[in-house]
PAZAPA-4460 file (N, C-alpha, C; in steps of 0.05 Angstrom, whole numbers, plus 32768, in hexadecimal, padded with zeros to 4 digits):
% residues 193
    n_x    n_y    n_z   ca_x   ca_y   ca_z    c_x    c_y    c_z   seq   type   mol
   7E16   7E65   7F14   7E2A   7E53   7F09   7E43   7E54   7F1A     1      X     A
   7E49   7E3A   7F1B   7E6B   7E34   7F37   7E83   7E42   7F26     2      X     A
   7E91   7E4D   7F24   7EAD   7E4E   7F22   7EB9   7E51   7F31     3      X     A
   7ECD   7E3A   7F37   7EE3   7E3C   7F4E   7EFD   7E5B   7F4D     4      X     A
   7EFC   7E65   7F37   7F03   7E75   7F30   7EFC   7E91   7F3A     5      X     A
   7EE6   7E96   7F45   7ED2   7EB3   7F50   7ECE   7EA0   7F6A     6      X     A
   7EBD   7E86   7F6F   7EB7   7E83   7F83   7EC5   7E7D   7F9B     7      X     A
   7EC2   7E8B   7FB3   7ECE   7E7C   7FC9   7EC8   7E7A   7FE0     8      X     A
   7ED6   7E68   7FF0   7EC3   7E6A   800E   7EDD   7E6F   801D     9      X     A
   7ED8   7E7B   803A   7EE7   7E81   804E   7ED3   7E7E   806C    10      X     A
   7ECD   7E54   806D   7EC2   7E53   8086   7EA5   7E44   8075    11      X     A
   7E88   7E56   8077   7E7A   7E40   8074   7E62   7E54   8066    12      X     A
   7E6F   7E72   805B   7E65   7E7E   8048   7E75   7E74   8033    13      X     A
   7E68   7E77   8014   7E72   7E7E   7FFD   7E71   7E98   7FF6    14      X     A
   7E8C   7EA1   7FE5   7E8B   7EBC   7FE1   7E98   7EBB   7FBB    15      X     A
   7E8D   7ECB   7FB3   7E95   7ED6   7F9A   7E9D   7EEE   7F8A    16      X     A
   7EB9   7EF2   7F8E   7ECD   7F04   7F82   7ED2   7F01   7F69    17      X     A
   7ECF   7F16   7F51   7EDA   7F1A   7F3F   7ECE   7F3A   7F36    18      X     A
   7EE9   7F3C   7F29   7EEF   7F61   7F24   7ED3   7F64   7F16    19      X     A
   7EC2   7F7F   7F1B   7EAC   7F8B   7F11   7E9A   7F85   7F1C    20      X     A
   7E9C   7F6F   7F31   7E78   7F6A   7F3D   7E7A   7F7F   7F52    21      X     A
   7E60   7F89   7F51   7E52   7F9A   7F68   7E49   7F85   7F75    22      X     A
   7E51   7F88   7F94   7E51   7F74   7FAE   7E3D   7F8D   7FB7    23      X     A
   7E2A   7F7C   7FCA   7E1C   7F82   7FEA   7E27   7F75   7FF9    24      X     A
   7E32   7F7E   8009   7E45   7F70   801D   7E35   7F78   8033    25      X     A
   7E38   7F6B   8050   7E2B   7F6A   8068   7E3F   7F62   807E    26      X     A
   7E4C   7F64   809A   7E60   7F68   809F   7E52   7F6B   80BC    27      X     A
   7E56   7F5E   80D5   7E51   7F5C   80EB   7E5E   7F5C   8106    28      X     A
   7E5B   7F6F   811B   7E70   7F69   8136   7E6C   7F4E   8141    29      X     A
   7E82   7F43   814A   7E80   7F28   8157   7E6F   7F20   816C    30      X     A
   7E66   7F35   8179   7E4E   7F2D   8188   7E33   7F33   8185    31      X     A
   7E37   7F3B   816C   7E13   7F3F   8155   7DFE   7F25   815C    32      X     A
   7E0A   7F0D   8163   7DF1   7EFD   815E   7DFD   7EDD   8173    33      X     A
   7DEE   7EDD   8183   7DF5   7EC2   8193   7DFC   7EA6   8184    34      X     A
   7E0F   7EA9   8185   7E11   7E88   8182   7E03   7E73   8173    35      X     A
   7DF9   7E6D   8193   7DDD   7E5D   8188   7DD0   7E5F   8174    36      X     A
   7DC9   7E6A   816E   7DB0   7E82   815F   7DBE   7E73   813B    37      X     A
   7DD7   7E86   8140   7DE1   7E77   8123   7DE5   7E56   8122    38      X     A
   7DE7   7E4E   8131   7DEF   7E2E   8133   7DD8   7E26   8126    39      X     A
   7DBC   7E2E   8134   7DA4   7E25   812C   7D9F   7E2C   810F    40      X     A
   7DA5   7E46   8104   7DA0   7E51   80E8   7DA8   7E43   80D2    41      X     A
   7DC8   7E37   80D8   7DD0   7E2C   80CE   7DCC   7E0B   80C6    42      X     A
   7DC6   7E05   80DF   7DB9   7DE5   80DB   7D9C   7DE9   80C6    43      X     A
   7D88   7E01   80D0   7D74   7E03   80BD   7D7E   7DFA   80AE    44      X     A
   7D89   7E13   809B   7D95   7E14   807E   7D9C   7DFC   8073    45      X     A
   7DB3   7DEC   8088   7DBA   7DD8   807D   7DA1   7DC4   8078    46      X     A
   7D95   7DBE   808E   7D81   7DA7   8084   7D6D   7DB1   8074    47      X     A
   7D6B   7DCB   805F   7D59   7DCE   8051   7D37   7DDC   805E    48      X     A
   7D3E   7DE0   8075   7D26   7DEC   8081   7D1F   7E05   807A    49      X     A
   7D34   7E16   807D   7D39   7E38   806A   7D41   7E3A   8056    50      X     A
   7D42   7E48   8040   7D59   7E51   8032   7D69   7E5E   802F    51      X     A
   7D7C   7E63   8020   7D95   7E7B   8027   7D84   7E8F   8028    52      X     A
   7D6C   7E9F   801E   7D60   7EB7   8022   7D57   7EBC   8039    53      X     A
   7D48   7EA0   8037   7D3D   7EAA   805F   7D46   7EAC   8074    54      X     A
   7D60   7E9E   806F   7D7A   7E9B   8089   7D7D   7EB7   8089    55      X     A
   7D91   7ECC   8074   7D9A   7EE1   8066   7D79   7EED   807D    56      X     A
   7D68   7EEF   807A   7D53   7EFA   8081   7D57   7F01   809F    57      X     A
   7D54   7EEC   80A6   7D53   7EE3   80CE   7D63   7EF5   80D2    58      X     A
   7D89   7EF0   80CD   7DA0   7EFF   80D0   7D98   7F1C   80D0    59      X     A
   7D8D   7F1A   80BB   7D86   7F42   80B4   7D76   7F49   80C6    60      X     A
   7D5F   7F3F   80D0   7D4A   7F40   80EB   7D56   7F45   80FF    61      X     A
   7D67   7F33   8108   7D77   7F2A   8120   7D8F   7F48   8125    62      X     A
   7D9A   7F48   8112   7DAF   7F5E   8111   7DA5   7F7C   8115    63      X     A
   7D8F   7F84   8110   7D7B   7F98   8116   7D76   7F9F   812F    64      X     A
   7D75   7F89   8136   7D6F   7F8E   8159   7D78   7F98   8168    65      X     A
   7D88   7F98   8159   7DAE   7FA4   8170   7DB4   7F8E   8181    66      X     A
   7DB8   7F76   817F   7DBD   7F65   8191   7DDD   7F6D   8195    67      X     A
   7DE7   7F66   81A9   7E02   7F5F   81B3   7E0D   7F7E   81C3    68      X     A
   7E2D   7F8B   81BE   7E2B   7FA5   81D2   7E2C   7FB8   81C0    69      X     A
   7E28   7FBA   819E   7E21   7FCE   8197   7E3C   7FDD   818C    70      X     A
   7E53   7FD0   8192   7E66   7FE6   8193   7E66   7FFE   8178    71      X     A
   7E59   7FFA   8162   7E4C   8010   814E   7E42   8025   8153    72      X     A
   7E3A   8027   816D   7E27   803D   8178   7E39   804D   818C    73      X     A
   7E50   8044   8190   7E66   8059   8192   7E68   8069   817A    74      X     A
   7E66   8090   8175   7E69   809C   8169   7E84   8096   8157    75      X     A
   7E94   80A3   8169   7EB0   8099   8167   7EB9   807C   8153    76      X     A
   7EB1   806B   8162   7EAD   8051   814A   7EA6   8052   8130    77      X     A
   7E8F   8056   8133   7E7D   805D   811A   7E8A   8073   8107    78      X     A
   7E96   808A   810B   7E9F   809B   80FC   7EC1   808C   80F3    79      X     A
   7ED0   807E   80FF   7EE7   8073   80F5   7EDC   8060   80E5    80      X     A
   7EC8   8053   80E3   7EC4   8040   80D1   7EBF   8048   80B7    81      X     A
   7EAA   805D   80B6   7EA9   8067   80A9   7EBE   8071   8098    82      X     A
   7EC9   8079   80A3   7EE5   8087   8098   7EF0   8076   808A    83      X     A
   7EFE   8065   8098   7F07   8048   8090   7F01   8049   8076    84      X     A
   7EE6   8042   8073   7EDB   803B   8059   7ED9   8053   8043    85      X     A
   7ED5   8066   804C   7EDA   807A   8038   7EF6   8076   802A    86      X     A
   7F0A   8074   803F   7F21   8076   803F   7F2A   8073   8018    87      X     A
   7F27   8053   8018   7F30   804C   8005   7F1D   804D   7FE7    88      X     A
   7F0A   805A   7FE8   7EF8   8064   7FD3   7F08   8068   7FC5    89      X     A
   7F02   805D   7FA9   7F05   8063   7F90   7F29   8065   7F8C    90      X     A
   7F36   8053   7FA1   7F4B   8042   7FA1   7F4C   8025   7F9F    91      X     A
   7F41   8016   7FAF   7F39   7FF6   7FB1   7F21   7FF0   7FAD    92      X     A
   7F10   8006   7FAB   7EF3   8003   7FA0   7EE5   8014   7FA2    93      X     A
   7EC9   8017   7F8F   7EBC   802E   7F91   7E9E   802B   7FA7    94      X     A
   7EA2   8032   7FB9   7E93   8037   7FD0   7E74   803C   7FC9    95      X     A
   7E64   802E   7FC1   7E49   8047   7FB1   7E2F   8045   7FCE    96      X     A
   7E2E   802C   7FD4   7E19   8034   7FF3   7E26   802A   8003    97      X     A
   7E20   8036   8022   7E2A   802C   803F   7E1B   8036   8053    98      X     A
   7E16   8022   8069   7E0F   802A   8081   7E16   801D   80A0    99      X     A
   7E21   8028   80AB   7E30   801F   80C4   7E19   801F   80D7   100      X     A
   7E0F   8005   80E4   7DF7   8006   80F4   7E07   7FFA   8110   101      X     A
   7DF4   8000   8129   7E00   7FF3   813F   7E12   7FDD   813D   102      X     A
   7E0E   7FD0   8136   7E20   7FAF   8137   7E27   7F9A   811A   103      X     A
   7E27   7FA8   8105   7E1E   7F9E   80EB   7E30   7FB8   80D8   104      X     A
   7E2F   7FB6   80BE   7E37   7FCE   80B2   7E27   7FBF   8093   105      X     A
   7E1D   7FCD   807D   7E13   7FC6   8067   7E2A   7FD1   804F   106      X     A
   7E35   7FCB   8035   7E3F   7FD8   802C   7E3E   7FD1   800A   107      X     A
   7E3A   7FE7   7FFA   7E32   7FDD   7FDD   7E54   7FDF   7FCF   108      X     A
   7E5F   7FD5   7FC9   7E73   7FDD   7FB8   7E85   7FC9   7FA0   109      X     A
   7E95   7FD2   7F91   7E9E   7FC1   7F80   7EBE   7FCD   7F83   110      X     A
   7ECB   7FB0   7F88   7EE4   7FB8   7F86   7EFB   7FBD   7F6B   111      X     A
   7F08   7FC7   7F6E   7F17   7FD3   7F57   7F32   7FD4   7F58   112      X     A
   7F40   7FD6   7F3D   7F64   7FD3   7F46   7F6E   7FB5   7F52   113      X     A
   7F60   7FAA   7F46   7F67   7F87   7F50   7F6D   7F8B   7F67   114      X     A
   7F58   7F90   7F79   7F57   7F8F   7F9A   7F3C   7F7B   7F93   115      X     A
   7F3D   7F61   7F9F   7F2D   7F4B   7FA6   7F1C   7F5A   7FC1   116      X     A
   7F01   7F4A   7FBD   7EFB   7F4F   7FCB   7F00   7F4F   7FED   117      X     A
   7F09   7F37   7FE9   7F08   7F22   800C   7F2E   7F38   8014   118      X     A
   7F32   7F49   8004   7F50   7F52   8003   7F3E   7F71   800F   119      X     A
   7F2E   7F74   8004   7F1D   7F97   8014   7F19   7F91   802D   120      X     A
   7F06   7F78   802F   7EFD   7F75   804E   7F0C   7F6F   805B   121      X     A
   7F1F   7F5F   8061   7F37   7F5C   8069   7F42   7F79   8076   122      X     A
   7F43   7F87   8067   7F4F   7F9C   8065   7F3C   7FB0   807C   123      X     A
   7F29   7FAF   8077   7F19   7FBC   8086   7F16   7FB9   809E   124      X     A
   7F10   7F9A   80A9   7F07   7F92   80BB   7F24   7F8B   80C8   125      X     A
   7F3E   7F8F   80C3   7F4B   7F84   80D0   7F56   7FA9   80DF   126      X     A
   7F59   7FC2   80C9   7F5C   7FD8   80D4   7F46   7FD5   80E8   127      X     A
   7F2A   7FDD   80DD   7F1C   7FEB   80F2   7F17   7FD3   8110   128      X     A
   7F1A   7FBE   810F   7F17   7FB1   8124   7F35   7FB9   813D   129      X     A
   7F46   7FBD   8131   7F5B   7FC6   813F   7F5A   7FE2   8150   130      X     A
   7F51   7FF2   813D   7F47   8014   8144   7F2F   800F   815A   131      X     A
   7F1E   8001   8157   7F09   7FFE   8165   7F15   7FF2   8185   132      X     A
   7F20   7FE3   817C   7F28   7FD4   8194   7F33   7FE0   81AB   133      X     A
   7F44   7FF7   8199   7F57   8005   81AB   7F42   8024   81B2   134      X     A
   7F35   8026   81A6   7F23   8045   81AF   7F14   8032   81C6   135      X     A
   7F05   8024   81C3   7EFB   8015   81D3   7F06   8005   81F3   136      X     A
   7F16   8003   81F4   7F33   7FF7   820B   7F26   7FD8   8208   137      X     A
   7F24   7FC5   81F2   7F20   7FB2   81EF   7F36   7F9B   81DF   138      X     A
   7F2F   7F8E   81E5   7F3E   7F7B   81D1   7F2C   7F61   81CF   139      X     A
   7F39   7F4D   81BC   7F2B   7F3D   81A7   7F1F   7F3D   8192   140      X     A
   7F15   7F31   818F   7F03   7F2E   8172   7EE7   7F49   816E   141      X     A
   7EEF   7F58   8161   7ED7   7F68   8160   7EBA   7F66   8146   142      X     A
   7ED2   7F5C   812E   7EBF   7F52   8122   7EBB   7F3A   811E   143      X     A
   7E9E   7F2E   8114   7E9F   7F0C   8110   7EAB   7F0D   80F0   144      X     A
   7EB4   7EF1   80F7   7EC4   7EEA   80DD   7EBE   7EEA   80BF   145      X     A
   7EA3   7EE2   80C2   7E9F   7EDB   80A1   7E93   7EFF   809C   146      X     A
   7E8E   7EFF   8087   7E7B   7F17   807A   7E6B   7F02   806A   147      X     A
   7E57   7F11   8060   7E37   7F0D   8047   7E40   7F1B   802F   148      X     A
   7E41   7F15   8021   7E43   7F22   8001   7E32   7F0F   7FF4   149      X     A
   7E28   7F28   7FDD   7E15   7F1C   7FBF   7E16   7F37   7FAD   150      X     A
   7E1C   7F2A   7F98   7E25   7F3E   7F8A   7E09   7F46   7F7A   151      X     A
   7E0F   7F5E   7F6D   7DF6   7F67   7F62   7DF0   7F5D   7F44   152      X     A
   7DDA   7F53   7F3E   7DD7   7F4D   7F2B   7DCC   7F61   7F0E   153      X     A
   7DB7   7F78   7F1B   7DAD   7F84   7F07   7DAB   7FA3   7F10   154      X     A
   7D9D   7FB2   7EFE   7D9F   7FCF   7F0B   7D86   7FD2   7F21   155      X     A
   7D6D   7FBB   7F1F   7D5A   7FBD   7F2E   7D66   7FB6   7F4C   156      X     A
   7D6F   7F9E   7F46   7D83   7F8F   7F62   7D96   7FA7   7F73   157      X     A
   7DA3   7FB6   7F5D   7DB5   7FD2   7F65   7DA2   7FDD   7F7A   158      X     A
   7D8F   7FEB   7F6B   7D7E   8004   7F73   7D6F   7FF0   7F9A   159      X     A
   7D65   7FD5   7F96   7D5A   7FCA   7FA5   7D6F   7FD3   7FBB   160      X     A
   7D81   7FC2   7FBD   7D94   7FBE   7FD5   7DA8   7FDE   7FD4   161      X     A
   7DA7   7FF0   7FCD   7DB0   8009   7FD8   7D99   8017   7FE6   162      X     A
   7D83   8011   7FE7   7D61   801A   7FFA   7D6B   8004   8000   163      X     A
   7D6C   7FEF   8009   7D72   7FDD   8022   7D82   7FE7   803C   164      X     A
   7D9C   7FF1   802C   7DAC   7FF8   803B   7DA4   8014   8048   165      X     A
   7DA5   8028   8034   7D9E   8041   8044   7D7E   8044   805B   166      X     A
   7D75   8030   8056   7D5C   802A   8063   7D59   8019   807F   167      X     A
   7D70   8016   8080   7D76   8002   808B   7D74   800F   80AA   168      X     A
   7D82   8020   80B5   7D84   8037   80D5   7D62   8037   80CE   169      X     A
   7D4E   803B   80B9   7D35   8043   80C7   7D26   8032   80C6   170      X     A
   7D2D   8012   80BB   7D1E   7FF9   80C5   7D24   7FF1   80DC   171      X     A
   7D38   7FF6   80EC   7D45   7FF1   8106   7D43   8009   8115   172      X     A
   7D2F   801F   810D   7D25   802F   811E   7D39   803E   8131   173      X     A
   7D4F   804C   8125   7D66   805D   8122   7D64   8079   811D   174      X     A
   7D52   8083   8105   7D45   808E   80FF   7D28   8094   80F1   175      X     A
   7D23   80AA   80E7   7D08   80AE   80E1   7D18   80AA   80BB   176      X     A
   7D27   80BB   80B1   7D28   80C2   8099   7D4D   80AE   8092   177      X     A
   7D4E   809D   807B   7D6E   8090   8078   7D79   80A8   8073   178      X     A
   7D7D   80C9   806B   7D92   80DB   806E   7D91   80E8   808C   179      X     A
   7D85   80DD   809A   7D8B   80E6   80B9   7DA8   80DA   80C7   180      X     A
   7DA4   80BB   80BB   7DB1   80B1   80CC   7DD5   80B2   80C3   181      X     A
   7DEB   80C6   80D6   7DFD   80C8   80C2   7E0F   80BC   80BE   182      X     A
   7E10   809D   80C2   7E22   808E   80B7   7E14   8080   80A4   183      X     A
   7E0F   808D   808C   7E0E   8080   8076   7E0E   808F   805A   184      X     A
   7E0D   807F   8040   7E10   8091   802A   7DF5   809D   8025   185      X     A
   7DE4   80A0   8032   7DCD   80AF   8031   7DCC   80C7   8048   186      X     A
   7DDE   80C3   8058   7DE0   80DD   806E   7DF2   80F2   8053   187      X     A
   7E11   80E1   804C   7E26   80EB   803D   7E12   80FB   8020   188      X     A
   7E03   80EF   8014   7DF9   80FD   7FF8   7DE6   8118   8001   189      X     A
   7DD3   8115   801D   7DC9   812A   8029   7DDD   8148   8025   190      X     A
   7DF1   813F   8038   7E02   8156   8041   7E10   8165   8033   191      X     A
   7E0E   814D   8010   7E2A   8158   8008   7E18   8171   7FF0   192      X     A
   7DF3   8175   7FF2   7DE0   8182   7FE3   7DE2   819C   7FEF   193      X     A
***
């Protein structure tokens, strides 16, 4: 159901903010995925050839690959982001899954304290793109603009997409086991036994 009220767009996703939803959010470096590639996805979609799942699909395929330079796979990177996101746990929202992959990041959370959503990412992506930039000796755009959010609907939907996420380094063949790989809340629940 539409309400202009929760729903919004920024560009040529829709997104939906309101206090208590558990979001899967999905979040990409700017050179995750050629151009083209999306131009084409998108015209799919539009003319009805795909649908939002199978588009959502390709992306997820595509992003796996490690296309573009990866900058995630800097240690260094990867552990400030991390951080980052820890950072504000159970301040602007409660953090419950995450995984920082080469060029992509996955993240389960619900925001809290009337922090809007598109007000976290914001937040996130505008610190850690800065930090990155400068550990890096780079400048420009590090991340792409839009993010993916869908919020969770049920406890099966919960349980589904947190094994998405932590699963995620060993469908993209990162590791053998998701608490190996340690940027995520399945390295973090390992360590903390």
């Amino acid at each position: 159901m539409y309400d202009p009220r929760i729903w919004r767009s920024r560009g040529y996703l829709p997104h939906i903010d309101d206090d208590g939803l558990v979001q899967f959010i999905t979040f990409r470096l700017a050179d995750s995925m050629p151009e083209e590639a999306l131009k084409n996805w998108r015209s799919d979609l539009a003319n009805g050839v795909v649908t939002d799942a199978n588009c959502r699909r390709r992306i997820e395929t595509y992003l796996d690959q490690n296309y573009g330079d990866c900058a995630l796979k800097d240690q260094r990177v990867a552990t400030m982001l991390q951080d980052a996101l820890l950072n504000f746990d159970r301040d602007r929202y409660r953090l419950l899954a995450w995984v920082v992959m080469p060029n992509h990041v996955h993240l389960l959370l619900e925001c809290i304290n009337d922090f809007s959503l598109a007000s976290v990412m914001h937040s996130i992506k505008s610190y850690t793109a800065h930090e990155a930039n400068k550990m890096l000796g780079l400048s420009g755009r590090f991340w792409s603009k839009e993010y993916f959010d869908r919020y969770i609907r049920d406890r099966r939907h919960y349980a589904a997409v947190v094994r998405y996420i932590e699963e995620n380094p060993v469908k993209a063949r990162l590791c053998r086991l998701p608490e190996e790989w340690p940027f995520s809340s399945a390295y973090g629940r390992e360590v903390q036994r």
